[in-house]
TORKOLLO-35116 format. One line per 2 residues: number of its first residue (from 1); their letters; for each residue z, x, y of C-alpha. Coordinates in Angstrom, 1 decimal, always signed. Last residue first. Layout:
// TORKOLLO-35116
NUM) A) Z X Y  ...
This chain:
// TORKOLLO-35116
482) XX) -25.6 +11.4 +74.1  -28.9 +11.6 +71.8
480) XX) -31.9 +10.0 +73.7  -33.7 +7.2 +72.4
478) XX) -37.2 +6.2 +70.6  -38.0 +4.0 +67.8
476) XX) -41.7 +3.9 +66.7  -43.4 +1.4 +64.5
474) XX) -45.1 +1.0 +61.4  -45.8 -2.4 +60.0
472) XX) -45.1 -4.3 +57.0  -41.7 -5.9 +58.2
470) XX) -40.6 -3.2 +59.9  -41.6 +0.2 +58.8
468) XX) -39.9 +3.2 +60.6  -40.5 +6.6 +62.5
466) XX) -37.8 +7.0 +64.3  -37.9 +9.6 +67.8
464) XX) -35.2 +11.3 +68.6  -34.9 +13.2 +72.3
462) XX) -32.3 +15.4 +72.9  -29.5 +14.6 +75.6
460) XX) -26.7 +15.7 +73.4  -27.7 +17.7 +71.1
458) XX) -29.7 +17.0 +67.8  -29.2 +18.7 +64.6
456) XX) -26.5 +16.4 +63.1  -29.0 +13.7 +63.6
454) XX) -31.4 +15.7 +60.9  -28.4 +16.4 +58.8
452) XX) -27.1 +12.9 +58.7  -30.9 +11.6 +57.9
450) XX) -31.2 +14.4 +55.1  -28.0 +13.0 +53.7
448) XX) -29.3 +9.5 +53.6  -32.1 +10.3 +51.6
446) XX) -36.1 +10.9 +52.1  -36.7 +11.5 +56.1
444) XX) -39.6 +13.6 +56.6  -39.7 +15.4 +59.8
442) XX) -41.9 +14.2 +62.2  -39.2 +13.7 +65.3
440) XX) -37.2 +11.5 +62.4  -39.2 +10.0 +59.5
438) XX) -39.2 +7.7 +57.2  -37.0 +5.2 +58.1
436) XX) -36.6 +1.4 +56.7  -36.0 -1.7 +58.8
434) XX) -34.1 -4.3 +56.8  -31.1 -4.5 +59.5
432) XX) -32.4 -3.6 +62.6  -32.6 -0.1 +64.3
430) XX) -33.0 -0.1 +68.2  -31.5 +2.8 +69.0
428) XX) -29.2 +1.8 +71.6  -26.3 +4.1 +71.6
426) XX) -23.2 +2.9 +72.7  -22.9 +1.1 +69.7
424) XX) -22.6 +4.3 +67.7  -20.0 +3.2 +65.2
422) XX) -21.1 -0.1 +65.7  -21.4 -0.8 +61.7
420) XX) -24.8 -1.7 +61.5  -26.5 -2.7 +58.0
418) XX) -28.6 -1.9 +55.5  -31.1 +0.0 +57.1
416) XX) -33.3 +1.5 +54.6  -33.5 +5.1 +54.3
414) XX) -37.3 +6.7 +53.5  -39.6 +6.8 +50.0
412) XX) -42.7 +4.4 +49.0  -44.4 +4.2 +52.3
410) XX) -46.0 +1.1 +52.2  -42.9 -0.9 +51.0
408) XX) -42.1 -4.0 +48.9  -38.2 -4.6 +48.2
406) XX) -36.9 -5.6 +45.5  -38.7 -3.3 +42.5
404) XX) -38.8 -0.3 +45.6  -35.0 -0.3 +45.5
402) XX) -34.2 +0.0 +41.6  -36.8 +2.8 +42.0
400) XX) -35.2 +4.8 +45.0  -35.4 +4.2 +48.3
398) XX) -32.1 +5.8 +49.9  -29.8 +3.1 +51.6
396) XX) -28.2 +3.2 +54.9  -25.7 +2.1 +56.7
394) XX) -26.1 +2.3 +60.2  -24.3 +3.5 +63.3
392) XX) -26.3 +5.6 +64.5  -24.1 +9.0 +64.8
390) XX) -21.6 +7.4 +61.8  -25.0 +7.8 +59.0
388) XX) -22.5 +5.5 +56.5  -24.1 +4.8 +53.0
386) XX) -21.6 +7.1 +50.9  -18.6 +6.8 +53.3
384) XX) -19.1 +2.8 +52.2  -17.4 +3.5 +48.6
382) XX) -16.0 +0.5 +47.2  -19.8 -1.3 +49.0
380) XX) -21.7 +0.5 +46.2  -25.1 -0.8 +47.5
378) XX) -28.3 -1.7 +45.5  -27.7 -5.3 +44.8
376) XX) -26.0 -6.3 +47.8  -28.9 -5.2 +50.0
374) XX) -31.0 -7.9 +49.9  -27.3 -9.7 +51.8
372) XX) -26.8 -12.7 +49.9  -26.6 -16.1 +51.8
370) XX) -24.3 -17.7 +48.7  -26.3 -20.7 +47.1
368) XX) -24.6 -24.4 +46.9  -24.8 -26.2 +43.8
366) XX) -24.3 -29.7 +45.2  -22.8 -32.8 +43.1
364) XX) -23.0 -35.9 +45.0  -20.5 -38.4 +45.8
362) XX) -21.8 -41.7 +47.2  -19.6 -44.0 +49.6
360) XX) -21.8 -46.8 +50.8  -22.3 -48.3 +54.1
358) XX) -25.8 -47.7 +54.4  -25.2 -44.2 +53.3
356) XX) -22.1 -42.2 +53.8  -21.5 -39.1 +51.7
354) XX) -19.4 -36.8 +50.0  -20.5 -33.5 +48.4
352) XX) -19.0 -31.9 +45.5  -19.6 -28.2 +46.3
350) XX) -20.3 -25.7 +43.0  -20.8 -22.7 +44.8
348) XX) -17.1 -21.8 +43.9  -13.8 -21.3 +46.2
346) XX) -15.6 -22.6 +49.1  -13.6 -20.9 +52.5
344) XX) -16.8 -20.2 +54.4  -18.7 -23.4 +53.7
342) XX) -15.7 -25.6 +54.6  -15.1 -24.1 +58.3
340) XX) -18.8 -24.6 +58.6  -18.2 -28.0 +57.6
338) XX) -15.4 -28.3 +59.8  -17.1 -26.9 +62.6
336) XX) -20.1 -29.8 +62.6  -16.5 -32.2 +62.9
334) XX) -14.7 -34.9 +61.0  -15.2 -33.4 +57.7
332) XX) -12.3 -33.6 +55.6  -11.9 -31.1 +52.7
330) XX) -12.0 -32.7 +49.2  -14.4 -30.3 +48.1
328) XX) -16.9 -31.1 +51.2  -16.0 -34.6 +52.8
326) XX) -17.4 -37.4 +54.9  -21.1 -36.0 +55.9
324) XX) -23.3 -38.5 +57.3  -26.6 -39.4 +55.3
322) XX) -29.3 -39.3 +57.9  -31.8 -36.9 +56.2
320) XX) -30.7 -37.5 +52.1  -28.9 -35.5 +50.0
318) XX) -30.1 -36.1 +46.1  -28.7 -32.8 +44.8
316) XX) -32.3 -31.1 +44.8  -32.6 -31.9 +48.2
314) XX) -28.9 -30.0 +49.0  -29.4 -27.6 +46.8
312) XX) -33.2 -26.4 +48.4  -36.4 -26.9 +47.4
310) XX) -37.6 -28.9 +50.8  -34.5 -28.2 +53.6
308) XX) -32.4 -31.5 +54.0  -32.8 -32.1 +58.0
306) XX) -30.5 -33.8 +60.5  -27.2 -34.5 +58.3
304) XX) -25.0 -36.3 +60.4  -21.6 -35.3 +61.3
302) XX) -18.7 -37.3 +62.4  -18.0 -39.5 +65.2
300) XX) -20.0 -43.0 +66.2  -19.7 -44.0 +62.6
298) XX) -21.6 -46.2 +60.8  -25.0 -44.9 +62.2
296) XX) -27.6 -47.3 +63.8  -29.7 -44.2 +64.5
294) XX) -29.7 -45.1 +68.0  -25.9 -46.1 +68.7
292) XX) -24.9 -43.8 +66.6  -26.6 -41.1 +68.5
290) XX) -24.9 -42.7 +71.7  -21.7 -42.6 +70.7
288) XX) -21.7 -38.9 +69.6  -22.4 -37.6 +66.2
286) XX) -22.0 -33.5 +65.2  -25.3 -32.3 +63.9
284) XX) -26.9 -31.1 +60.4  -29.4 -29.1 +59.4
282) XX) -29.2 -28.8 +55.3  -29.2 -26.0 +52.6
280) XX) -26.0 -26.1 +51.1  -25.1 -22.6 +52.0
278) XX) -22.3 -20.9 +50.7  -21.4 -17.9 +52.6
276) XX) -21.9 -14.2 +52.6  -20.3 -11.7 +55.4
274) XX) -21.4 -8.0 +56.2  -20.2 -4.6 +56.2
272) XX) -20.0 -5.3 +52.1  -16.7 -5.2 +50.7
270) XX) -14.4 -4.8 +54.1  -16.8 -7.1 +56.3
268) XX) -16.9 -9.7 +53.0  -12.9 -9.6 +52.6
266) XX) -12.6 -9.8 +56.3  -14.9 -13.0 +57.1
264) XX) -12.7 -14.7 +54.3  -9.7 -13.6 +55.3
262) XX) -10.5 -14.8 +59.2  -11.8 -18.1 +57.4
260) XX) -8.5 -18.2 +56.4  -6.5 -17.4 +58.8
258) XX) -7.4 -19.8 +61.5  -9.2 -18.6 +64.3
256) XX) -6.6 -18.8 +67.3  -6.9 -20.7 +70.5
254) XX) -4.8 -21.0 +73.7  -4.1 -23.8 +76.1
252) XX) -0.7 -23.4 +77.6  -2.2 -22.6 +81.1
250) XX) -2.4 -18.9 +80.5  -4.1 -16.8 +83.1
248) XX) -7.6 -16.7 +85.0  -6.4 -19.2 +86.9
246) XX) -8.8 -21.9 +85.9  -7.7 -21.8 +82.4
244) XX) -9.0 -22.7 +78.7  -8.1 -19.4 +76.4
242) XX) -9.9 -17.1 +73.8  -9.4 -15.5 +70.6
240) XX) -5.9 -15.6 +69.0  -6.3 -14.4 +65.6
238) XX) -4.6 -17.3 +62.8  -1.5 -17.9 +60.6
236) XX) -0.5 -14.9 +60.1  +2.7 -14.5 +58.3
234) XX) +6.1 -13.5 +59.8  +8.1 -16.5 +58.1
232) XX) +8.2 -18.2 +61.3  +4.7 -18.3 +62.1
230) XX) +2.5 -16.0 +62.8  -0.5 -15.8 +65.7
228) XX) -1.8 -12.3 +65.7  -3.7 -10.2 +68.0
226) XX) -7.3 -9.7 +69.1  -7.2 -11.1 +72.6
224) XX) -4.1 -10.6 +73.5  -5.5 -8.5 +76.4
222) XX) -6.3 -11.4 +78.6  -3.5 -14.1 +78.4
220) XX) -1.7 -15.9 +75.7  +1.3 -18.1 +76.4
218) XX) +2.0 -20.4 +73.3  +0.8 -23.5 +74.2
216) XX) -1.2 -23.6 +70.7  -4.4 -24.5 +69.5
214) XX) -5.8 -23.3 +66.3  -9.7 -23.5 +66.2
212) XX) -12.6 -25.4 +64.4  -15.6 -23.3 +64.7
210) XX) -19.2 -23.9 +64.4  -19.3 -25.7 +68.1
208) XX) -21.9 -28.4 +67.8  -19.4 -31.3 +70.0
206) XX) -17.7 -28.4 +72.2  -13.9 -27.5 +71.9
204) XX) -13.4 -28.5 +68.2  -9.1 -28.0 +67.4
202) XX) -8.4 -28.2 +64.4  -4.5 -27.6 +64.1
200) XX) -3.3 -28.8 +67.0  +0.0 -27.9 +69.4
198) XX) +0.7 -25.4 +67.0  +4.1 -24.2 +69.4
196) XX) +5.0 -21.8 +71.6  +6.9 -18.5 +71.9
194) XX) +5.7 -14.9 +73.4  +6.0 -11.6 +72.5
192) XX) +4.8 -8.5 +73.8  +4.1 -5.5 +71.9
190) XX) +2.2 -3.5 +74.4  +1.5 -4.6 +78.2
188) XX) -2.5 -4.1 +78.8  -2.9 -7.6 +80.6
186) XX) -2.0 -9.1 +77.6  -1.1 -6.7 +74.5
184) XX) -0.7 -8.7 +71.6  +1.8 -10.9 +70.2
182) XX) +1.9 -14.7 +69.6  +4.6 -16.0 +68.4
180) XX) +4.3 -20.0 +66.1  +6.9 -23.1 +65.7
178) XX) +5.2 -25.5 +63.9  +4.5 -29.3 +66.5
176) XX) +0.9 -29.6 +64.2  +1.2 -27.7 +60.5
174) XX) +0.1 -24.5 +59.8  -3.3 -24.1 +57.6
172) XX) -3.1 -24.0 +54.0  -3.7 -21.1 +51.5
170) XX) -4.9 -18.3 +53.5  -2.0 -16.6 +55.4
168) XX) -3.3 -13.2 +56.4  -0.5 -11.0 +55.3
166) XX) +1.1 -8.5 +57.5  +0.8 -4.7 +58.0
164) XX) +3.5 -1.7 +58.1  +1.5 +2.2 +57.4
162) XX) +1.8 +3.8 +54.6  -1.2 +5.7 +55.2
160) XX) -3.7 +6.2 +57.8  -7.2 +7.1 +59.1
158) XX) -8.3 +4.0 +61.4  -10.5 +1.5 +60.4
156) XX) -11.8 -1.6 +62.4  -13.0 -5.0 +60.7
154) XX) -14.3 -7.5 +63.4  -13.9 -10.9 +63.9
152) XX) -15.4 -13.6 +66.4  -16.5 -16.2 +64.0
150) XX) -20.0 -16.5 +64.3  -20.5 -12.7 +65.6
148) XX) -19.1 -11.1 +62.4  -17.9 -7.4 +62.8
146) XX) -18.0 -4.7 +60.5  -16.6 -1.1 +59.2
144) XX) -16.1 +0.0 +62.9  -14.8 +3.5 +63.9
142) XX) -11.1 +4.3 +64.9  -9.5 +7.4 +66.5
140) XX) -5.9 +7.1 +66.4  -3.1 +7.5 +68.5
138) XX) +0.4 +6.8 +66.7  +1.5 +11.2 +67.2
136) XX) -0.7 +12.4 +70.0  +2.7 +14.2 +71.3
134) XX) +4.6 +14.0 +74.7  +7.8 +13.4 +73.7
132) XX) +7.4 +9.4 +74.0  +4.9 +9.2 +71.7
130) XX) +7.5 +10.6 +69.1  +9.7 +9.0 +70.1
128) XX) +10.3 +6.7 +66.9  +7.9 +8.0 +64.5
126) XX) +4.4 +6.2 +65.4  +5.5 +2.6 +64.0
124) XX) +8.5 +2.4 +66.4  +6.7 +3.6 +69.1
122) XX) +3.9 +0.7 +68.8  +0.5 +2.1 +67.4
120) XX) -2.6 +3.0 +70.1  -5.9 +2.4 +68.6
118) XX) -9.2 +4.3 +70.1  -12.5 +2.6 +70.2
116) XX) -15.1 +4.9 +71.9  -18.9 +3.5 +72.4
114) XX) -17.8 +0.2 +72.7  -21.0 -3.1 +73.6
112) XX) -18.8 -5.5 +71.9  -15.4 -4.0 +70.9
110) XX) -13.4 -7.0 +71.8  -15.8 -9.7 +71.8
108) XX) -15.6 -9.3 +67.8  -11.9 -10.4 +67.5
106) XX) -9.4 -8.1 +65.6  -8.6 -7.3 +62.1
104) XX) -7.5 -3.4 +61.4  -7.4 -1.3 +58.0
102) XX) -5.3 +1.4 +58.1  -4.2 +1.9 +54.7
100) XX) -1.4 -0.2 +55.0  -3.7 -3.2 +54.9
98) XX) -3.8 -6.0 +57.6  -3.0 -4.2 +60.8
96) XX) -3.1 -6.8 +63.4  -5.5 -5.9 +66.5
94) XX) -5.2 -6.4 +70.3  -7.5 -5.7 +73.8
92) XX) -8.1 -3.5 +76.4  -11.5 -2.9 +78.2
90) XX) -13.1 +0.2 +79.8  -16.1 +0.1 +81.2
88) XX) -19.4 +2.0 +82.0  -21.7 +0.0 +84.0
86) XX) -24.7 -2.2 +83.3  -26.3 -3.8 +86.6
84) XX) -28.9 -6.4 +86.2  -26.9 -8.3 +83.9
82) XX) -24.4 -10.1 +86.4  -21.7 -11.3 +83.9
80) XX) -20.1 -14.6 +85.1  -17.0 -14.2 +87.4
78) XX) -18.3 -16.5 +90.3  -18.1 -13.1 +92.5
76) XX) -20.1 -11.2 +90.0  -18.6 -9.4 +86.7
74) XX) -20.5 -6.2 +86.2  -22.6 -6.1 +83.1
72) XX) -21.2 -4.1 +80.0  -21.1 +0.0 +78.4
70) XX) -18.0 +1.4 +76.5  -14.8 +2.6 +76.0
68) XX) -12.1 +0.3 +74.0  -8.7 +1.0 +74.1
66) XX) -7.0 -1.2 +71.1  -3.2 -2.2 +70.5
64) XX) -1.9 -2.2 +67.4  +0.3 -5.2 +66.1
62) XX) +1.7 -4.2 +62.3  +5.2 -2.8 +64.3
60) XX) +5.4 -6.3 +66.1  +6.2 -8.3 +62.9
58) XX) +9.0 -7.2 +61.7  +11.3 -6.7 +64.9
56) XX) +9.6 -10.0 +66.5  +11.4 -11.7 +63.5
54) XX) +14.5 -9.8 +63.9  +14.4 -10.8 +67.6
52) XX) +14.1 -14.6 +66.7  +16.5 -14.5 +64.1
50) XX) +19.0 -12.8 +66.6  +18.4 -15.6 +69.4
48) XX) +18.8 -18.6 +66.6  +22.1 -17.1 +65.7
46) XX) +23.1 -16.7 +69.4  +22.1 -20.0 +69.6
44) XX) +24.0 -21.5 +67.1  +27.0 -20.0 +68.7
42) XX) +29.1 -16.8 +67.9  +31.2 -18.3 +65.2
40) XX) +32.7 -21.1 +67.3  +30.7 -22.1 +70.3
38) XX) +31.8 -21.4 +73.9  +31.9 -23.7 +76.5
36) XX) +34.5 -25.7 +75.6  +34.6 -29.0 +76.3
34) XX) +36.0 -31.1 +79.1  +32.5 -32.5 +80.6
32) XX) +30.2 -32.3 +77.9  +27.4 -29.2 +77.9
30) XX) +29.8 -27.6 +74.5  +29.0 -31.0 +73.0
28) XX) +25.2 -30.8 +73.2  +24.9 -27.1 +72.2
26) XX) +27.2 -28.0 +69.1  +24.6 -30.9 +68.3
24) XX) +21.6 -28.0 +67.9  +18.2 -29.1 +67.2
22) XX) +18.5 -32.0 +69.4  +20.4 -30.1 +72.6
20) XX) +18.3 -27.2 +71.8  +15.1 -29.6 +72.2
18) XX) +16.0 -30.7 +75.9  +17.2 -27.1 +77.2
16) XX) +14.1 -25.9 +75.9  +12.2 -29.0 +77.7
14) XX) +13.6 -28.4 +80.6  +13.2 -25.1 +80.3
12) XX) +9.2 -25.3 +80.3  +9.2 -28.0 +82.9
10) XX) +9.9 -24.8 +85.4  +10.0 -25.9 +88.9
8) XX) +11.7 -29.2 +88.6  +14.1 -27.3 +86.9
6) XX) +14.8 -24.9 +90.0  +14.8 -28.0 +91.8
4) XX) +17.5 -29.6 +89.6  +20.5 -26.6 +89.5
2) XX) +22.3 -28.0 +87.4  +26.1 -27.9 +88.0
């Protein structure tokens, strides 16, 4: 007999017990008064149960989990940040191994601010027991090859080879009610698993959020952060991110960046340490009731274009100020997210444009413009070691004369900044993107190479000073060496 208090506690298995009765007949009739309570064959459950574990089986030896040493505020009592006070921390979080060379995806927020990032393997993946005899064997030092702040994902790497991985699903996004694991490392525990379903598959969660998200109930709590959402073929569907609770724990309300803007975001981080989009050159805002109301809109939800920038694709396309957004290359745009979400995944820069206007439907044809890095032009992005100074955490680029036709300088020789990698984010240098270096304590700074050698040189607590240009002006940049 049933035991209908402990139900009463735990909805969840009520609503197990509920869908393995209409999933599974046999279930139903072994529950009737009079039958047997055992299922011919081993029981469909049992067969479900073993599919289920070789699923988790696959899957879990590609999820890593990732230490993460660094500097952050102090949480106060109301458990926002109190910035006065900066502490040394240590922070736990997920990754999916997405090329069995060692590359690793996981979310931006969780090596913010590192100094150290270290990746621990599962057991099975390190050799068996290997860990477990007391070796170093699956622990891996790992340095940063990019992260994107828009859409919470960063590109770690980690010296391997051969090493298991799973495919970032990016031609369609799962379907609403799809059966989805999440696996990560919550609260520090490796290799969990947990069950649930796509609850929605665009989820907005403010009005001018960028992002559209994956919801799902299945249970995801601080540490998973990082890790993979696949479905029931083992792909990955989406990178849980963040949670709604009150508790601090789950409350079925979890969030994943969908897989293909998270392949997107990866195949630029992985390229060029950075990430290029199509850009239609327009402002635009998601539409509430009451800026309907005002503008005398058609729709009271949506996006509105706010401004159409002069020169650009969008004005030269015939976009107007006002015109609300219906669709981007057949993609549905219901939300400000879902036109970012359609600007990241274009195939082409050639974006057919749909439009409201006074009640029309107009379909324009917009040749969109990728944000290129200045850089892209000059750096060989197949082979990053050549650009990377690890001890800042730059990548830099050697003036030479293909550089000094694109980019104007006073000082006609130095290391452009191309990028940061966060190799060295615990050190605050103050380097920017586009500044360029000529000199380092006074000594002249003319390639890469002589920039590795010169921070080479310094120990720990030395002084370094930068000389660099910025924008047409000369300027020091000062820090100690840790």
């Amino acid at each position: 007999m049933l035991d209908c208090q402990a139900l009463a506690r735990h909805p969840r298995r009520i609503l197990l017990l509920a869908a393995a009765a209409l999933l599974f007949p046999a279930f139903a009739r072994a529950a009737e008064p009079g039958s047997s309570a055992v299922v011919p064959g081993g029981g469909v459950l049992r067969q479900v149960s073993g599919a289920l574990s070789q699923l988790a089986a696959r899957v879990s030896p590609a999820v890593v989990q990732i230490l993460v040493t660094g500097y952050g505020p102090i949480p106060g009592e109301d458990g926002r940040a109190d910035t006065a006070y900066i502490v040394r921390q240590h922070g736990v979080g997920s990754g999916v191994i997405v090329d069995p060379t060692g590359y690793i995806v996981t979310n931006a927020h969780v090596v913010r601010g590192a100094q150290r990032i270290v990746v621990v393997l599962p057991a099975a993946t390190a050799g068996g027991t290997a860990r477990q005899a007391g070796t170093r064997k699956g622990v891996y030092e790992a340095r940063v090859v990019g992260t994107h702040a828009d859409s919470d994902v960063a590109v770690l790497k980690i010296e391997g080879a051969g090493l298991p991985a799973l495919a970032l699903r990016d031609n369609a996004l799962p379907k609403q009610g799809e059966l989805v694991f999440a696996i990560g490392s919550p609260q520090g525990l490796a290799s969990s698993v947990t069950l649930g379903v796509i609850s929605a598959t665009s989820r907005q969660t403010e009005i001018d959020a960028p992002m559209l998200f994956i919801q799902t109930d299945a249970p995801i709590n601080p540490g998973n952060s990082g890790g993979p959402l696949v479905n029931a073929d083992g792909e990955v569907v989406g990178i849980n991110t963040f949670i709604l609770t009150r508790s601090g724990g789950s409350q079925g309300l979890g969030f994943a960046i969908p897989a293909p803007v998270v392949r997107f975001v990866y195949d630029g981080l992985r390229k060029r340490g950075h990430v290029n989009r199509v850009e239609l050159g327009i402002s635009a805002q998601g539409i509430t009731p009451v800026l309907a109301s005002g503008l005398g809109l058609e729709r009271d939800w949506g996006v509105v274009i706010s401004d159409v920038m002069p020169g650009g694709p969008a004005e030269d396309a015939g976009l107007r100020e006002g015109d609300i957004v219906d669709a981007v290359d057949g993609r549905q745009i219901d939300s400000l997210s879902g036109l970012t979400t359609a600007e990241y995944v274009a195939k082409d820069t050639n974006l057919e444009v749909r439009v409201l206007r006074g009640g029309q439907q107009m379909r324009l044809q917009v040749r969109g413009v990728e944000n290129h890095h200045p850089m892209d032009e000059v750096v060989d992005y197949g082979s990053l070691e050549k650009h990377l100074v690890r001890r800042l955490g730059i990548l830099g680029i050697e003036v030479d004369d293909k550089v000094r036709q694109l980019v104007h300088l006073r000082k006609p020789s130095g290391v452009i900044v191309a990028g940061r990698t966060l190799d060295a984010s615990g050190l605050d240098t103050g380097l920017q993107p586009g500044d360029t270096i000529h000199a380092l304590n006074r000594l002249p700074i003319e390639s890469v190479e002589d920039l590795r050698r010169a921070v080479k040189d310094r120990k720990g607590g030395e002084p370094v000073v930068l000389h660099v240009e910025r924008e047409g002006r000369f300027r020091y940049l000062f820090f100690e060496t840790e």
